[in-house]
N, C-alpha and C positions, 0 to 999 in steps of 0.2 A: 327614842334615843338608840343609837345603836353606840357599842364602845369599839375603837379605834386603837390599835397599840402601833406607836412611833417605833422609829428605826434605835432609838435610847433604851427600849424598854418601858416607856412611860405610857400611861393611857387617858385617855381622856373620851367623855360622850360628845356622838357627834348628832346634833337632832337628823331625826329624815327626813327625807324631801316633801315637802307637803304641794299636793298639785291643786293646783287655781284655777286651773282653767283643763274642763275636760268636755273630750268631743265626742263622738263613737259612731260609725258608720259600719253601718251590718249590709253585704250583698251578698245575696240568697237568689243562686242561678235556679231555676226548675224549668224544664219540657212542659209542653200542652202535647198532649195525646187524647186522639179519638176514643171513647169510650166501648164502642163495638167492635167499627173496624178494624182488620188488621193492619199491621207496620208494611206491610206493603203494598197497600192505599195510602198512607201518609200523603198528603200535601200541604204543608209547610203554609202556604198562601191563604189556602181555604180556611185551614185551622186556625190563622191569626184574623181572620176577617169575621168568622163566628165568636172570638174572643174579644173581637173589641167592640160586634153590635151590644156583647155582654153588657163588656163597659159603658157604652154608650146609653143605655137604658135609662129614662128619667126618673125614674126609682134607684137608680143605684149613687151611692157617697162615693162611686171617683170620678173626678171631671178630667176632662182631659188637656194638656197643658200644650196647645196648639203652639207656640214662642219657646218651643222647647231652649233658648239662653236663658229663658227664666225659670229653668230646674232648681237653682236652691234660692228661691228666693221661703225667707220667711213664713210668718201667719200675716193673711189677710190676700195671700196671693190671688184669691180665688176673684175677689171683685177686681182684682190689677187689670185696667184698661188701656194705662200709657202704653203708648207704642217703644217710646224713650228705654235708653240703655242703662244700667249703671255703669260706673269706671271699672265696677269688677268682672262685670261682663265682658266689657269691652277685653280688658285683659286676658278671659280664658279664652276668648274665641279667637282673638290672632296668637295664642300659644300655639296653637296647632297647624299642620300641616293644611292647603284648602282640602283636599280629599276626604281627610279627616273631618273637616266642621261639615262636609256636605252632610258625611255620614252622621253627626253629633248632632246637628243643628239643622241641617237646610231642607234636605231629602225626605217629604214625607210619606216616600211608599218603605223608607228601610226600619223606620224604627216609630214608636207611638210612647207618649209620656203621660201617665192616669196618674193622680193624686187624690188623697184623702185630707181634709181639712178639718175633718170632725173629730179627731182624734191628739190630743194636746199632750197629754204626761201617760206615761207609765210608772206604777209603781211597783218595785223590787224589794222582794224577802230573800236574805240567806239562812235564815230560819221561819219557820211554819209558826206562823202569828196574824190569822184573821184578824182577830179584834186590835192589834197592836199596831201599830206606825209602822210604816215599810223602813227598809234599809235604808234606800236613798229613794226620791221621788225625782226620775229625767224627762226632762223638757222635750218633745216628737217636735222636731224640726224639718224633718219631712218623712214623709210613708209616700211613696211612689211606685208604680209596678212600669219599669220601662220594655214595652214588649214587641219582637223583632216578627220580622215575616215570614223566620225560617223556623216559625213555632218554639222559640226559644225566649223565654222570661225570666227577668231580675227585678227581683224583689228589693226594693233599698227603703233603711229606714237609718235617721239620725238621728242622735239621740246628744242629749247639752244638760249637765248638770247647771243650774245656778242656783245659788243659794238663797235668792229671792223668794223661789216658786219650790222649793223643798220640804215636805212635812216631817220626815224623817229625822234624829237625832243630830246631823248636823245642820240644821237650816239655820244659814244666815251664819254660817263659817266664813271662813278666810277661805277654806280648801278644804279637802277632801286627804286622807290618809293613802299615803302610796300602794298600801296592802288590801284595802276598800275596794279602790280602784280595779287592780290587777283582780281579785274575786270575782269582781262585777262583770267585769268584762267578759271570764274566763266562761261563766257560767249562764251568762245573757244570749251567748252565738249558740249556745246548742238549741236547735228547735226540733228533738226529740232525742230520750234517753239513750247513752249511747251503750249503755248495758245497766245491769241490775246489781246492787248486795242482796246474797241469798244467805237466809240461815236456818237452821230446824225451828228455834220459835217466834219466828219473826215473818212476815210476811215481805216479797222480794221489793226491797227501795230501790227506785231511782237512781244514778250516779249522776257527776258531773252537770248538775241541772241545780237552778233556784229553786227555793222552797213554795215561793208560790213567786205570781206576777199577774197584775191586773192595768189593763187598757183603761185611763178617764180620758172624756173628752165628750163632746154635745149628748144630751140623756137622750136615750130612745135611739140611738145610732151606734152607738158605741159598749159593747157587751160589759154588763155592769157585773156579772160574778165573774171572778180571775179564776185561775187555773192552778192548783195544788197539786204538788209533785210529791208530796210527802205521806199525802193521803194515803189508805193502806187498800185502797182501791184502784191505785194510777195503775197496776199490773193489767186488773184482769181489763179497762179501758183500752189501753195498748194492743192487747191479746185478740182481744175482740174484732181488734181491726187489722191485724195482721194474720189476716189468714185466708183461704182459696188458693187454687192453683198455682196463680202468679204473685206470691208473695211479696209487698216491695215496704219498705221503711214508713213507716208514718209520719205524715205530715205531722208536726210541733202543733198539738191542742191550743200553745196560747197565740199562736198566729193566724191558725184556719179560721177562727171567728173573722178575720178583719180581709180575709181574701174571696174574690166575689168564688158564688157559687156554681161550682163550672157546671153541676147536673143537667139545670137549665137549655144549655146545648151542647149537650149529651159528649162533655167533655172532662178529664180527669187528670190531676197533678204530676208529673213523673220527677222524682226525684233524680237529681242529675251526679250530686256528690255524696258525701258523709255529713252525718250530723250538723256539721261546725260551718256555720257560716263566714265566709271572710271577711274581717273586721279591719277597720281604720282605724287607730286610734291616734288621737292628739291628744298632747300632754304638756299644759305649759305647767314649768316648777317654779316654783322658789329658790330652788340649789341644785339645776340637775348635776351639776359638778360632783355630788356628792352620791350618783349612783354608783354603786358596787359593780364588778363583773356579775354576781348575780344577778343582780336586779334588771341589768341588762338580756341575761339569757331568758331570763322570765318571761319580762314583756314580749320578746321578742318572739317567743313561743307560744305565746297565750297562755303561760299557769301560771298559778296561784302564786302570792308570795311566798319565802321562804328563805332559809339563812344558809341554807346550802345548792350547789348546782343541781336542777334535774335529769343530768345525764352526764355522762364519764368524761372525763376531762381529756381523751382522746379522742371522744368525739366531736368534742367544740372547740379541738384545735384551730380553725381555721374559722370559727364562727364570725368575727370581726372582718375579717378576708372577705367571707363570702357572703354575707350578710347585712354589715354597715356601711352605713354611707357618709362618708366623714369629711365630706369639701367645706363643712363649717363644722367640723367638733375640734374644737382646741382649747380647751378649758384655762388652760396656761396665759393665753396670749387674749380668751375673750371671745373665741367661737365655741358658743352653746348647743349648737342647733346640731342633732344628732339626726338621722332616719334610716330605722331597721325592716328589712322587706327579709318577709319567708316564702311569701307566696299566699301563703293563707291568711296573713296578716299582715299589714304596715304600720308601723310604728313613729311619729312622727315626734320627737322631746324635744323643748327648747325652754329656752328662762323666759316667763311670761310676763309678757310686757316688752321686751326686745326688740324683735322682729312682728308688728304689729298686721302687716299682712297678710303674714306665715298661714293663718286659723282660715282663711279664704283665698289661700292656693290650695290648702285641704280639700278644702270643701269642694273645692271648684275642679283644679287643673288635676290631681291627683286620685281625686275620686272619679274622674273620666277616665284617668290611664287603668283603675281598677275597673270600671265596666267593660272598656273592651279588653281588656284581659280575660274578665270571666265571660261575656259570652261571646269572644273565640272559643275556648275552652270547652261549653257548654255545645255550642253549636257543634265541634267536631266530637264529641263523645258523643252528641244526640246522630251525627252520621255513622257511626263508629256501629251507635246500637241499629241502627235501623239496617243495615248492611247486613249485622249478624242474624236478626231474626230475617228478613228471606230467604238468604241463603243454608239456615236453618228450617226451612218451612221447604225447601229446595230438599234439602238432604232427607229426611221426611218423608217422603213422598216418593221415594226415590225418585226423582227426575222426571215424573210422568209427566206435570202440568209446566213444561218449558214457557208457551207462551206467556202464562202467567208470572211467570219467575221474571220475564226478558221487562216486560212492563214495570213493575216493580225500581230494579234495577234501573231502568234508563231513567226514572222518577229522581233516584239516587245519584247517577252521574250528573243530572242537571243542578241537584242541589250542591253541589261539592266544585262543581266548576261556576252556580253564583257564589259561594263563600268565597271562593280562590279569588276573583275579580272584581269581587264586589264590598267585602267583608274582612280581607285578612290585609293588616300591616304589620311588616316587620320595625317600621319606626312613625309614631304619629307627630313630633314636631321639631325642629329643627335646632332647638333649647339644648344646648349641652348636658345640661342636669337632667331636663325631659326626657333626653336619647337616653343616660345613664339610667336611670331611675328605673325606665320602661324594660329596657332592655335584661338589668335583675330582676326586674318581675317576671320577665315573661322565661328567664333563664330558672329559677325557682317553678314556678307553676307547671313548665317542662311543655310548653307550646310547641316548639318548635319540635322537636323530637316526636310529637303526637300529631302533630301535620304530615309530618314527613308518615306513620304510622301508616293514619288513614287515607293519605294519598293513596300508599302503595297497595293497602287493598281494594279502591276506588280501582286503582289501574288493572289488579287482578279480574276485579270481579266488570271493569270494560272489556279485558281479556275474553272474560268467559261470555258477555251476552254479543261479540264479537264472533265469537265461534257457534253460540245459537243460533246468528244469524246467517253466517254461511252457511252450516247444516240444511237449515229454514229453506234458501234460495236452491241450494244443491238439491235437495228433494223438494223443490218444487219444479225444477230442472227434469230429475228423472221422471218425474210424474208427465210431466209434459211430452217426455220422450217416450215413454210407455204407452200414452192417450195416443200419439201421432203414430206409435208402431202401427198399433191396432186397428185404427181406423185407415192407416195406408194400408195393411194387408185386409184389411175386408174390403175397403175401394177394389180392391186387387184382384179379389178374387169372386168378388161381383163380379167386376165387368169381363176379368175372363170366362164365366161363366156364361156370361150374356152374350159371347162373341159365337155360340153353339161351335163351337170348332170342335169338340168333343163327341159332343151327339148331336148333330142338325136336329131333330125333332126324337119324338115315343115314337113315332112310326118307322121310320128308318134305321133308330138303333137294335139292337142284339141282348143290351142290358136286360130283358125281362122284365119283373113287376118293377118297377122303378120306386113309387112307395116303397119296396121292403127295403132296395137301397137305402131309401132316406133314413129311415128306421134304423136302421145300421149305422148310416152317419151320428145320430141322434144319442144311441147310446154309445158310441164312443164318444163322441163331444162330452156327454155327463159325465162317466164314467174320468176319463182324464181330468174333469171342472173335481170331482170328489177327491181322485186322490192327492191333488193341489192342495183343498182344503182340510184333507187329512194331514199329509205333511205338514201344510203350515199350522195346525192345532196342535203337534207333536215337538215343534222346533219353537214353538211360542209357547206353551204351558204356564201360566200363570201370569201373562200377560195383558192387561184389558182397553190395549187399543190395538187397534192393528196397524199394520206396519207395512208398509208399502211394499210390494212384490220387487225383486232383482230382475239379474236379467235369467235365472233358473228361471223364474215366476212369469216370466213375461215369456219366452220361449212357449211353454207348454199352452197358455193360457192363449196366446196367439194361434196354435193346432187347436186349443178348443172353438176359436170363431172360427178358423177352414171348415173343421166341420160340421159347425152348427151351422155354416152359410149352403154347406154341401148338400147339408139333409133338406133347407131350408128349399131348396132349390129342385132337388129331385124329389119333392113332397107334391110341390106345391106349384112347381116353376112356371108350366105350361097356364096357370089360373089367371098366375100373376102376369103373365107376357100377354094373355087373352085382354085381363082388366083395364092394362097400359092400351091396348090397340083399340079399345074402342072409345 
């Protein structure tokens, strides 16, 4: 009951809204990365092709849903043979734009659909009670891992109270408690702690996490001890595994159990956001008429219930503005149907029972516009990162190993120019509401602003392997011009040599010991070759490759072949014109 004071002064209790009908969809974007190699080996292609022989193994629980329109179908999907559609189907596939269904539906090099069947309810504690009845016990409607070619993965799993299949203190209710609800939810998307309470005699808990939660579903497939957060051991767990070099957030203990084991091929999870998975939620009421402005801000934010706002009433000036979607809320006249988008959350309320096919445009058209939402999202932070660690591995090194960086790099322009033509929309169907809908989401999640981000340093960093490459051609230019000096002035000075215009023969010239000449040539030739490579050992210090000669380098270095051709020749000359004549 909450109490109400009229505009009179009088009060009365107003019951709260009790919800009937509750839905929950959790999407949980994460990267596959190589286990060894580094980020600038990446390939996107190879990585999902060793991921899905993963999946593909006949020992493994997810099969793959080849009819991807038949993503939310029910239990028993697994033996589904009909080729045949249902009307719901039919409905979400021409929401869309065709571009859009090729990517959704049609195209099987862009996207792969795994499923688990063996896994039925989850049971939920908000207090730490092994031996006791869970909170509430939800209905796994589906556990799906749907995974893209540009090594980017979402995790989706749905979850459906009914008070049938409930073991829990309400089973075989009307509904479920508005404030139940809102805990459940708030507390179910985190898949690992998002900080700790510490105190002198207490060992550090958990925050913002359930007290335990356990996976039922087929015995022998489905991990039968659940996952305690309260335990006074969850610390050092955590600790354990957050540690090395490259320290990254822990994968949520009660979901690794149920995700295949990437070791296998030699592949490891990269966590892409924060803690909080983004959730769907549907909510049909009994009265949603009778939610409060808080109750509004709450759901809408994902916390807790509570009787007052969780944040400054200058804050959430605009929060109706920017946030609800009101082409059916008018309580006044008989429109129920509210939907609140944060980005991290959608909200969907309506009077249950009304609008009857509301619960599977959820399902269906809405929880699409949330996939590719998230992995745009994902896919461009996953560019975002791989850009910075080369070019980090670039700075590094200062610059030595160019060609290595340039590969890299052009790996990276390729992946960013398929997203751009292959993967990104600005609008997926032609639906009034759809465009709306889509378009606050993606204005919340801030895609567009983070396209525009990683574009520009795409374009930077084609800038830079642009100018590699000229570099690259330009000394491969002067090299070519320095080989063709050298080899014209020794052509040159060969065959002047050989023309005897100088000396007709030892006999007739005046030179003398002609060996000591050569000997003379000889050690000036070296002598010039040394202090070359003295110079260049004194302008290069601490350098450890070398560096192509100028035209300083080429001058002198051109005097060292005249006269090493010179010595070569008054050494020896008369041996070698004997050897040719005969």
């Amino acid at each position: 009951m909450e109490v109400t004071k009229g505009a009179d002064g009088a009060c009365w209790a107003v019951p709260r809204p009790v919800v009937e009908d509750f839905r929950l969809i959790l999407t949980w974007p994460l990267a596959l990365r190589d286990r060894v190699a580094p980020m600038g080996a990446f390939d996107g292609g190879k990585i999902h092709k060793r991921f899905l022989a993963l999946l593909n193994q006949p020992d493994s629980p997810w099969r793959r849903q080849d009819n991807r329109l038949k993503h939310a179908r029910g239990r028993g999907w697994e033996g589904d043979t009909d080729p045949r559609h249902t009307p719901e189907e039919y409905a979400e596939y021409v929401y869309f734009y065709p571009f859009v269904q090729k990517f959704l539906y049609d195209s099987p090099q862009s996207m792969a659909i795994h499923r688990r069947g063996d896994v039925t309810h989850v049971d939920l504690w908000l207090a730490d009670g092994k031996d006791t009845a869970p909170t509430a016990r939800l209905v796994v409607d589906r556990l799906a891992i749907h995974s893209f070619r540009t090594g980017d993965v979402v995790v989706v799993t749905e979850l459906r109270w009914d008070p049938a299949e409930d073991i829990g203190p309400h089973a075989g209710a009307a509904g479920l408690p508005l404030a139940l609800v809102m805990e459940l939810t708030e507390r179910v998307r985190h898949v690992y702690p998002p900080f700790f309470y510490t105190s002198k005699d207490k060992p550090p808990a958990a925050a913002q996490t359930l007290a335990r939660m356990t996976w039922q579903g087929v015995p022998g497939t489905v991990p039968a001890e659940g996952i305690s957060f309260t335990s006074d051991g969850v610390w050092e767990r955590i600790q354990g595994r957050f540690q090395g070099d490259r320290r990254q957030a822990p994968i949520g203990e009660q979901w690794l159990p149920l995700l295949p084991d990437l070791s296998q091929k030699n592949l490891v999870w990269h966590q892409i956001q924060d803690d909080r998975m983004t959730c769907l939620t549907f909510l049909g009421l009994d009265h949603p008429e009778r939610l409060t402005e808080v109750d509004w801000v709450r759901l809408g934010n994902v916390d807790e219930a509570g009787k007052e706002l969780p944040y400054g009433r200058a804050f959430l000036e605009d929060f109706v503005e920017k946030s609800c979607y009101d082409r059916f809320w008018d309580p006044e006249v008989g429109f129920t149907t509210r939907y609140v988008c944060m980005g991290f959350s959608f909200v969907v309320v309506t009077k249950n029972g009304q609008l009857p096919f509301l619960a599977e445009h959820f399902r269906r058209h809405y929880f699409q516009m949330a996939l590719v939402s998230q992995f745009q999202l994902s896919a461009l932070h996953n560019i975002s990162d791989r850009l910075t660690d080369v070019i980090g591995e670039y700075a590094e090194d200062g610059g030595v190993n160019r060609a290595e960086t340039r590969r890299p790099l052009d790996r990276i322009l390729q992946s960013m120019l398929e997203f751009t033509h292959v993967f990104w929309f600005t609008e997926i169907t032609n639906q009034i509401q759809g465009r709306e809908l889509f378009d606050l989401w993606r204005k919340h999640l801030g895609i567009e602003r983070l396209h525009a981000q990683v574009s520009a340093e795409v374009r930077e960093a084609k800038a830079f392997v642009d100018r590699l490459q000229d570099e690259r051609i330009a000394g491969a230019a002067e090299r070519f011009n320095w080989i063709a000096t050298l080899v014209a002035v020794l052509g040159v000075t060969v065959g002047f040599l050989g023309m005897n215009i100088i000396v007709p023969s030892r006999e007739a010239s005046n030179w003398g010991d002609w060996p000591a000449w050569g000997a003379g040539a000889f050690v000036l030739a070296g002598a010039l070759f040394v202090a070359i490579v003295m110079h260049w050992g004194l302008s290069w210090r601490g350098r450890s490759q070398w560096c192509w000669p100028g035209g300083w380098y080429s001058g002198f270095l051109v005097l060292v072949a005249v006269f090493f051709c010179l010595g070569c020749w008054l050494t020896v000359g008369d041996g070698i014109a004997e050897w040719f004549a005969r």
